[in-house]
C-alpha distance (Angstrom), angle and dihedral (degrees) to the residues before:
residue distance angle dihedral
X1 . . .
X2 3.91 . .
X3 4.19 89.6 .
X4 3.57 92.7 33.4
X5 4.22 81.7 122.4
X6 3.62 85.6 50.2
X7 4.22 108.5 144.2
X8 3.74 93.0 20.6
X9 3.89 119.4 126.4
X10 3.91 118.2 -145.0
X11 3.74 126.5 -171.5
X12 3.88 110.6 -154.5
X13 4.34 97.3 -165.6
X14 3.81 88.6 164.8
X15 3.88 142.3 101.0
X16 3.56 138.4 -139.0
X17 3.96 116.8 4.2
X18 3.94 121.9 -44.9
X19 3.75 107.3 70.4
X20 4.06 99.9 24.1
X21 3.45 89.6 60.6
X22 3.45 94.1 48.0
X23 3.98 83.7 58.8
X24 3.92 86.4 42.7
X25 3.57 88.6 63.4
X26 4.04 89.3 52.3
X27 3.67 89.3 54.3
X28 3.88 90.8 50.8
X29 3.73 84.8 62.9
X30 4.34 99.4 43.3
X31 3.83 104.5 -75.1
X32 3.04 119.6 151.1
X33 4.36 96.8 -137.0
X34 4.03 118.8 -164.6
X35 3.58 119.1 -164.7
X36 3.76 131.2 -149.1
X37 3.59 113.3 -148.0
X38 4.05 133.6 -173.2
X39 3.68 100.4 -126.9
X40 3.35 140.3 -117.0
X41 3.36 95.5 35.6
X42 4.28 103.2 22.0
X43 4.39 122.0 -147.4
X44 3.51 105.4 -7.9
X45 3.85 87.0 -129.4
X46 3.75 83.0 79.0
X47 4.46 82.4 73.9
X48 3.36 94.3 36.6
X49 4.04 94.6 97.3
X50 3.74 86.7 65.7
X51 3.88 101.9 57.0
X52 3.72 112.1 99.7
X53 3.04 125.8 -94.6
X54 3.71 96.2 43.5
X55 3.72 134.6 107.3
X56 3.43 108.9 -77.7
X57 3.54 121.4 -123.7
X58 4.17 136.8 136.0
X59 3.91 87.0 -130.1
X60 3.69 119.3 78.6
X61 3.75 92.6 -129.5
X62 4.11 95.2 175.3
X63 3.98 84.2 68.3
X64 3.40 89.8 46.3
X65 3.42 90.0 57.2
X66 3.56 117.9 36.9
X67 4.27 94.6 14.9
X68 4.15 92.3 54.7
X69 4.00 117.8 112.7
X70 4.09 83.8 26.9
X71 4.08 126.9 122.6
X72 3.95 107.2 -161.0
X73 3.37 127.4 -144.3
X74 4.00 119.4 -165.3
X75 3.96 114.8 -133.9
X76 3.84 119.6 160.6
X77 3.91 87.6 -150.1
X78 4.12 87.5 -158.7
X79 3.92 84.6 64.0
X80 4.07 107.4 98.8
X81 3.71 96.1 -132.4
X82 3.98 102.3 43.3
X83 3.40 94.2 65.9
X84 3.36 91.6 69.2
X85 3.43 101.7 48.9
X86 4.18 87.3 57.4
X87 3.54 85.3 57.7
X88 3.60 91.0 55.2
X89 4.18 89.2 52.7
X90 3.90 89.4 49.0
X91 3.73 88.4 52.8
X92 3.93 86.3 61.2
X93 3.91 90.5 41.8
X94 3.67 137.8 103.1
X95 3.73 98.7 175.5
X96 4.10 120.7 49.6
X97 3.91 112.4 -175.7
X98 4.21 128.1 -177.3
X99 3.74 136.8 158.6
X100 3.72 88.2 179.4
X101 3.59 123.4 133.1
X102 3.86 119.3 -86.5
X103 3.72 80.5 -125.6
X104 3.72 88.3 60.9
X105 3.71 98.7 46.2
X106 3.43 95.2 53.0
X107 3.74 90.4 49.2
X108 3.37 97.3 49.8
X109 3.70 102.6 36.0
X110 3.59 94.7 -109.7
X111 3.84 105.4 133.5
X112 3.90 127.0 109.7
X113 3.89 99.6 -96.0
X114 3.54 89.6 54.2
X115 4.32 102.0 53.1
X116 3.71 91.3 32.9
X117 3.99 87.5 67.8
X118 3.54 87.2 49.0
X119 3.90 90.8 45.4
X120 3.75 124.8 6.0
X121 3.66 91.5 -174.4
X122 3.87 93.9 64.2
X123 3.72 132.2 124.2
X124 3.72 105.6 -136.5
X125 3.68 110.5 -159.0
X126 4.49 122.1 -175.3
X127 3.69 132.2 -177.9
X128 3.63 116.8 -159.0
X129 3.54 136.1 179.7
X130 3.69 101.2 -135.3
X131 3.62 107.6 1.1
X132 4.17 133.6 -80.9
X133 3.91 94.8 -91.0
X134 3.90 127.4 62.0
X135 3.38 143.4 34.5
X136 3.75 93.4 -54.3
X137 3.70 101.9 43.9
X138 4.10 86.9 99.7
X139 4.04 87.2 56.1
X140 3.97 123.8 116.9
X141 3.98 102.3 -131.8
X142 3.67 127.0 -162.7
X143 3.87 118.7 -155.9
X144 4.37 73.9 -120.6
X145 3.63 91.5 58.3
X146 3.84 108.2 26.1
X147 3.32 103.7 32.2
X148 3.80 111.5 27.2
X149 3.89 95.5 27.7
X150 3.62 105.9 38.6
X151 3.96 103.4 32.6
X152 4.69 82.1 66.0
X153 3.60 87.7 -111.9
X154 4.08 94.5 117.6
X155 3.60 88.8 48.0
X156 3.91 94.0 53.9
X157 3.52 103.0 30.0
X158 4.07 102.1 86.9
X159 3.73 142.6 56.8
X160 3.59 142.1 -85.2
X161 3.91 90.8 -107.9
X162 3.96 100.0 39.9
X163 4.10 137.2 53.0
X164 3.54 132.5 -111.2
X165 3.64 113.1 -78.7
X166 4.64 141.0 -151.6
X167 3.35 114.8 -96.2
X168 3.80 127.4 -107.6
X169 3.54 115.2 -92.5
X170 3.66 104.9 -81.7
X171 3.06 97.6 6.9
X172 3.51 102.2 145.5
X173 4.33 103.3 2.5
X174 4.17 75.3 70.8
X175 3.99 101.0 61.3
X176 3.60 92.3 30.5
X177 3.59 86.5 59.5
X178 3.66 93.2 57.4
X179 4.01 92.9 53.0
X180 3.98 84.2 53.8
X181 3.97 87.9 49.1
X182 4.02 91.1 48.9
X183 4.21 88.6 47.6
X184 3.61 90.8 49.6
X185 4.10 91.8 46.1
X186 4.11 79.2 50.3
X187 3.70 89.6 53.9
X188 3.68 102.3 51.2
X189 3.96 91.4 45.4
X190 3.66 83.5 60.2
X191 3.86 100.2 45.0
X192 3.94 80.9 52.2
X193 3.90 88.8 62.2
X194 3.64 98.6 27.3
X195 3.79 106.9 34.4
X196 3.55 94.0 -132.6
X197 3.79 138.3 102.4
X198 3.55 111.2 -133.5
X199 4.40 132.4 178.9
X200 3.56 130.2 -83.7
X201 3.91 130.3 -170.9
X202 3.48 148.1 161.4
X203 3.91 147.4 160.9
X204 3.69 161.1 -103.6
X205 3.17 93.2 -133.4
X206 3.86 106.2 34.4
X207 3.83 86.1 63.0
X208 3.57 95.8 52.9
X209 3.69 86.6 54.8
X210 3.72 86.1 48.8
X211 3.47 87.5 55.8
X212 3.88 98.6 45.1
X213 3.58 87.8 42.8
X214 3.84 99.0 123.9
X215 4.06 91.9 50.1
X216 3.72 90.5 45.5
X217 3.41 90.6 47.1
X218 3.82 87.0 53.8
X219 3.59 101.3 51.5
X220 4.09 83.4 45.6
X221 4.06 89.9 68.5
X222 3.87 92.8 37.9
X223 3.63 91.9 -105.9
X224 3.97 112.6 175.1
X225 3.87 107.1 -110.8
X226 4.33 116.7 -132.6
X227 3.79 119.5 -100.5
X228 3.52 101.5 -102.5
X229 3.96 114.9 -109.5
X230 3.54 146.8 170.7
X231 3.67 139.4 -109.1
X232 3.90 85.8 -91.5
X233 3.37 93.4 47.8
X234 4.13 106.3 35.1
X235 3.59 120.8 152.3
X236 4.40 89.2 -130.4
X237 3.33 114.3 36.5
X238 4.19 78.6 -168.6
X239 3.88 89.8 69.1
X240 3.85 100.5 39.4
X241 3.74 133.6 126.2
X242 3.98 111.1 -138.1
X243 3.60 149.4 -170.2
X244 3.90 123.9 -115.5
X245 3.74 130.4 -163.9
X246 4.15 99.2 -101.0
X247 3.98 82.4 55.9
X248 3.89 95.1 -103.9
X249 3.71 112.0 141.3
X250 3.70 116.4 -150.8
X251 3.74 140.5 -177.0
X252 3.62 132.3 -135.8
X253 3.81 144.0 -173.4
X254 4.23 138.9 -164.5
X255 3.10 120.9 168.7
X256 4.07 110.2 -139.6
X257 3.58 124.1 -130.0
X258 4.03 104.5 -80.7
X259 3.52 86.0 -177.6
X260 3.53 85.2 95.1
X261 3.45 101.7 55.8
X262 3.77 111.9 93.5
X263 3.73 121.5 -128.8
X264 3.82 105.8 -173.8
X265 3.26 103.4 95.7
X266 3.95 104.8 -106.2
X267 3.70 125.2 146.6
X268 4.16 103.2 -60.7
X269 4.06 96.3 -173.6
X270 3.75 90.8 105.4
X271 4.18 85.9 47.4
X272 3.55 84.9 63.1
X273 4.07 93.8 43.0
X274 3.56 82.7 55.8
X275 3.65 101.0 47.4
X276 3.70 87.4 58.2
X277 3.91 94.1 54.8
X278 4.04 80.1 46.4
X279 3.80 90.5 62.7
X280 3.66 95.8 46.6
X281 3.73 90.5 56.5
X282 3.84 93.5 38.2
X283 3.93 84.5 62.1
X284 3.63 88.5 50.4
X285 4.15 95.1 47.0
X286 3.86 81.1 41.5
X287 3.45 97.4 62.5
X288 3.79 99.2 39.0
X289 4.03 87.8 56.7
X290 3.73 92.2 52.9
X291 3.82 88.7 49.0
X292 3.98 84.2 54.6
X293 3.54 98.3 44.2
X294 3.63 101.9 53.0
X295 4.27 94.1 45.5
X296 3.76 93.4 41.3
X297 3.72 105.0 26.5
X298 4.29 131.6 -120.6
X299 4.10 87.3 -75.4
X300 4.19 91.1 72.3
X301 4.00 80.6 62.2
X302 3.60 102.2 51.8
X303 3.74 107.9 66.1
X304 3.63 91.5 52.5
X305 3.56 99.2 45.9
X306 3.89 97.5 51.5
X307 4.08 84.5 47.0
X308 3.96 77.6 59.5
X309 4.05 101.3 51.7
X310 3.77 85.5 -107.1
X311 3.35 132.2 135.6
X312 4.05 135.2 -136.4
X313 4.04 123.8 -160.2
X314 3.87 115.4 -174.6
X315 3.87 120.8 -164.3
X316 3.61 108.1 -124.4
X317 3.46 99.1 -157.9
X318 3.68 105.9 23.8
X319 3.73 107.7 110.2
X320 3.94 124.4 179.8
X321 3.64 145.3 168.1
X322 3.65 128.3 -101.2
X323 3.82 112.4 -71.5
């Protein structure tokens, strides 16, 4: 299974994160992944590990990551001859992958039309930040902007008591990439029945959706959205994140028993008188936990909550003060 892409040729002619490490991936599995890079100084993901604000390190671990199982290959694509020579790689290809702008494609000749002349067996695979139709096809996006900012996710993603916050690193270029890496598997199980290579694509932003999908769903059938809270004040003590006493915070979740909850389409207003009286004693539950927790530590938890189906996370390098 781990060469199961063995013989396949992939050109990675994109920068930063979202569509070379979709062809990371295909090298995981035997591909054999070429990447154009700008010379002198190649992707500009290979300086990103020096930016503030970033771990800091000596090694440029996001190559190391999402550039490993690669050979490079240096074209300045504005240079007059080097185009040519890409097209002569392409004709060679079954896989084509960019996450450059439209702008860029079009300037450089980059765009479907164009390689499938050269190759009509070719897998054409595009990252976008908001989509190829529309008034913001033409947009840069950032997995910060398109995916985490756009998709809702900032705005939900944070406490009563604190702000919305960046995204990691990656954060959503990363799972985006694998959505790109399932189209193109899709499009080379159909050039296998059809003969023909065809074009694949997604976005930033249509992942974040993906992502927010149950919210967005939500606010799509007018559901009424929870009073934002805190740890102290969470609406399931069951699903809460907490603080123990050696300052290691730690999440857990238990599902209740949904038996209960009726399904056949009966009057529900006196569900929703109960789940208000629920709340009340969550808080109450909630509060009692916490008081455990922090005297006794997360472990007193644990036993209990796998006897339940549950499941407990720790952060192993999160470290807080008391609160």
């Amino acid at each position: 299974m781990s060469h199961i892409l063995s013989g396949l040729r992939v050109i990675d002619c994109g920068t930063y994160i979202a569509g070379p490490a979709a062809a990371v991936i295909m090298s995981d599995f035997g591909a054999e992944v070429i990447k154009i890079e700008r010379p002198p100084a190649g992707d500009p993901y290979r300086m990103l590990y020096r930016l503030p604000g970033m771990a800091l390190s000596p090694i440029d671990y996001n190559s190391m990551l999402d550039g490993r199982n690669k050979r490079s290959l240096a074209l300045d694509l504005g240079d007059e001859a080097c185009p040519e020579a890409l097209l002569k790689l392409v004709a060679s290809a079954d896989v084509f992958i960019t996450n450059y702008q439209p702008q860029l494609v079009k300037k450089f000749r980059l765009g479907f039309e164009d390689l499938q002349a050269v190759n009509p067996k070719l897998i054409y695979a595009q990252v976008t930040g908001y989509g190829e139709i529309g008034p913001e096809a033409d947009k840069p996006g950032y997995d910060m902007t398109g995916y985490w900012a756009r998709s809702g996710l900032m705005g939900i993603m944070y406490n009563a008591d604190a702000e919305p916050t960046r995204s990691p690193c990656g954060f959503g270029d990363h799972p985006t990439s694998m959505s790109l890496f399932a189209a193109i598997m899709l499009g080379l199980y159909q050039r296998n029945l059809t003969g023909m290579g065809c074009k694949v694509s997604t976005s930033l932003m249509a992942n974040g959706a993906w992502s927010n999908s149950c919210q967005i769903q939500a606010a799509l059938c007018k559901a009424s959205a929870p009073e934002r809270g805190t740890r102290k004040t969470c609406s399931n003590p069951l699903v809460n994140h907490y603080l123990s006493r050696d300052g290691q915070r730690f999440i857990q979740g238990l599902d209740p028993d949904l038996r209960r909850h009726r399904n056949d389409g009966t009057d529900r207003r006196d569900e929703v008188q109960h789940a208000s009286r629920t709340r009340r004693e969550c808080s109450r539950v909630g509060g009692a936990a916490r008081s455990r927790i922090r005297q006794r530590g997360h472990g007193c938890l644990e036993a209990p909550v796998r006897r339940a189906g549950g499941d407990l996370g720790a952060g192993a390098v999160l470290r807080a003060s008391p609160g």
